[in-house]
N, C-alpha and C positions, 0 to 999 in steps of 0.2 A: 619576449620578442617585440621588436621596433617598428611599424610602418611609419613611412616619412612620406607627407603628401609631394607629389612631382609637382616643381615649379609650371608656370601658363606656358612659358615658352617649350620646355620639356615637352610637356602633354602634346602639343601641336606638334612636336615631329614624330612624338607615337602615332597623332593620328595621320597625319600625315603618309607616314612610312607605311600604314596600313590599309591606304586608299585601294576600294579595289574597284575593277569595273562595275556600272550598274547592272548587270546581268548578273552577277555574282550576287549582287546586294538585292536583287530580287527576289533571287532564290533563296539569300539567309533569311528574309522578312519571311518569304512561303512556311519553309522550316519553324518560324517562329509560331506562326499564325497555325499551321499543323501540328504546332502542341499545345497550343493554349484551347484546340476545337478539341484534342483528342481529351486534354482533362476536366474540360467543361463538360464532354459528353459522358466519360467514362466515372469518374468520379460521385456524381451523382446516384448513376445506377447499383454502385458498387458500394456506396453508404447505406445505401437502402434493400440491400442485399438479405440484412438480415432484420428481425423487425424488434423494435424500441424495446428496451430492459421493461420488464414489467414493471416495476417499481417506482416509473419515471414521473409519474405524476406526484407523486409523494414527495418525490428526488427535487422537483422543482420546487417545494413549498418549504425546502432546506434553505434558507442563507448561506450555510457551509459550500452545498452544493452548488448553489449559482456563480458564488464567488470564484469557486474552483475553476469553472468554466470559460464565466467572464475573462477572469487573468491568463487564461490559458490560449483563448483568440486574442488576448490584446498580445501575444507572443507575435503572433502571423499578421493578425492587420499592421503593428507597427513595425516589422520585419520587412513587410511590403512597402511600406509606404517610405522606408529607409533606403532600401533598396532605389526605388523609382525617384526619389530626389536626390540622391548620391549618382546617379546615372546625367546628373547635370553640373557641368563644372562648374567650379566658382564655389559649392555648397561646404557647407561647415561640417568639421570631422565630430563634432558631438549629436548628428544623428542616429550618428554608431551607439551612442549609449543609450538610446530610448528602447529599444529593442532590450536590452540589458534590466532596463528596469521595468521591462512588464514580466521578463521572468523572476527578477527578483519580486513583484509582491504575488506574484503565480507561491514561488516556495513560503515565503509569508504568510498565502494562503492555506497552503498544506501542511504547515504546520502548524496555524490554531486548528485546522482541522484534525490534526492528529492528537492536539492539546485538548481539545473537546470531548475526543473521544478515548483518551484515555481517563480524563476525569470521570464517564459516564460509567466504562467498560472496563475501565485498569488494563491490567496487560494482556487481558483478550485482545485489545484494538493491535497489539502487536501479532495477533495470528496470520500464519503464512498461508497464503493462494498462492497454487500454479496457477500464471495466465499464460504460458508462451505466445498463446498468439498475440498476443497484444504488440511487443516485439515485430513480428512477422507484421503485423496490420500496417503500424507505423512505419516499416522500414517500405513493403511494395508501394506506398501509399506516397510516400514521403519523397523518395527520389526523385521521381518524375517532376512533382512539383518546385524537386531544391534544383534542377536543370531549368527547368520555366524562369524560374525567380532569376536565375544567374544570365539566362540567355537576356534579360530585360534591362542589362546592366553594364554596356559596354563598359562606357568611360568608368563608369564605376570601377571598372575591375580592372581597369590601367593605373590608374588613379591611387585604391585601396584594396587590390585583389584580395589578402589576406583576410580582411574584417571583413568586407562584402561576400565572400565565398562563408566564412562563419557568420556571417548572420543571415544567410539566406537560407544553410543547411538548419540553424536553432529554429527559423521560421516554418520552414519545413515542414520536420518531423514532428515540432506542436500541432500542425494543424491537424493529423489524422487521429494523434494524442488527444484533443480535444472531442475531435467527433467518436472517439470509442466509449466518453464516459455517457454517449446518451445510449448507447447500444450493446455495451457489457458494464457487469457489475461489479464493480471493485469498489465496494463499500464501504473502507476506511480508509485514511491519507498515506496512510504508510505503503497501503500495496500501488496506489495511484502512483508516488514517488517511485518504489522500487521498480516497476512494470513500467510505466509512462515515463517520468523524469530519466530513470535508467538507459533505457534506449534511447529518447533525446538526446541524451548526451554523450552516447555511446557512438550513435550515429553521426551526430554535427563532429565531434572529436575527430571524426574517421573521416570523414568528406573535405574539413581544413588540413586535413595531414596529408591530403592525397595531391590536393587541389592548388593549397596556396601556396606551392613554388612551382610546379609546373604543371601547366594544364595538357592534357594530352592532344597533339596535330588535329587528328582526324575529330575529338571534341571541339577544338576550337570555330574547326572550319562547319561542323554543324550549326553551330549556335552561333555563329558571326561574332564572336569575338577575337 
């Protein structure tokens, strides 16, 4: 599939044609400002819900381990940060790809992790754990924040609605993905992959199929776009 950036003049009559009164635009700022207080406040508490993998101090003195994590926020901070200057016209369509290559050295990551550990353990490192919550974690966890990121991105998503809507949802569901490995234990690369990367990208799949042809009324009109 093809996105093709809208010419300067283009864009102006989208935004143009979507001028609304400022009473409206006060109220979509409210809306905005009433998610970003509800995830600030909830999000926290809700990380903290349950308490640090025993093993974490250990986990941290892993190379393996940090790297996994490091790559795994640079998913979400560079998500965000694509995000928020793709929301300015004029900006270059290769911010779309940075986002792209912190999940690529994320699977880079998990796979000398999985190359590590099968040198040490053989094919025990391929042994299967049930996590379903991990799924469950990332998906309640994930939404709200892949509506935040999208609500922060008008033009963006006149502009590149397809890439912006998928790499908001990739940034998303990394980020709860990221905070599960300080708080459950999935102790080789392979179940992090199958359990984490799986619903990543089961998720983001699901949110750009839904999202980037048509966004529903009553979504748009919450989120001002």
């Amino acid at each position: 599939m093809t996105w093709h950036r809208l010419r300067t003049e283009r864009l102006i009559e989208r935004l143009v044609a979507d001028l609304r009164p400022w009473q409206i635009e006060r109220r979509i700022r409210t809306h905005r400002l009433s998610m970003a207080a509800v995830l600030a406040i909830v999000l926290p508490p809700l990380a903290l819900a349950q308490p640090f993998r025993a093993d974490l101090a250990s986990r941290l003195a892993d190379a393996m381990f940090d790297a996994s994590i490091a790559t795994s926020a640079m998913i979400f901070v560079t998500g965000l940060v694509t995000v928020l200057i793709l929301g300015t016209p004029g900006r270059s369509w290769l911010w779309l790809l940075v986002p792209l290559v912190a999940c690529g050295l994320w699977l880079v990551s998990e796979s000398a992790s999985i190359a590590v550990d099968l040198f040490r353990e053989g094919w025990r490192a391929w042994a299967f754990e049930t996590s379903p919550q991990c799924p469950l974690i990332i998906g309640a966890v994930g939404v709200p924040v892949f509506f935040a990121l999208v609500g922060v991105s008008r033009v963006g998503l006149i502009v590149w609605r397809g890439p912006i809507i998928a790499i908001a949802a990739l940034s998303a569901f990394s980020l709860p993905a990221t905070m599960l490995n300080l708080f459950h234990s999935l102790d080789t690369g392979a179940m992090v992959l199958l359990w984490h990367f799986g619903a990543i990208t089961v998720f983001s799949i699901t949110a750009a199929f839904l999202l980037s042809r048509r966004i529903p009324r009553g979504l748009c009109d919450w989120l001002g776009l």
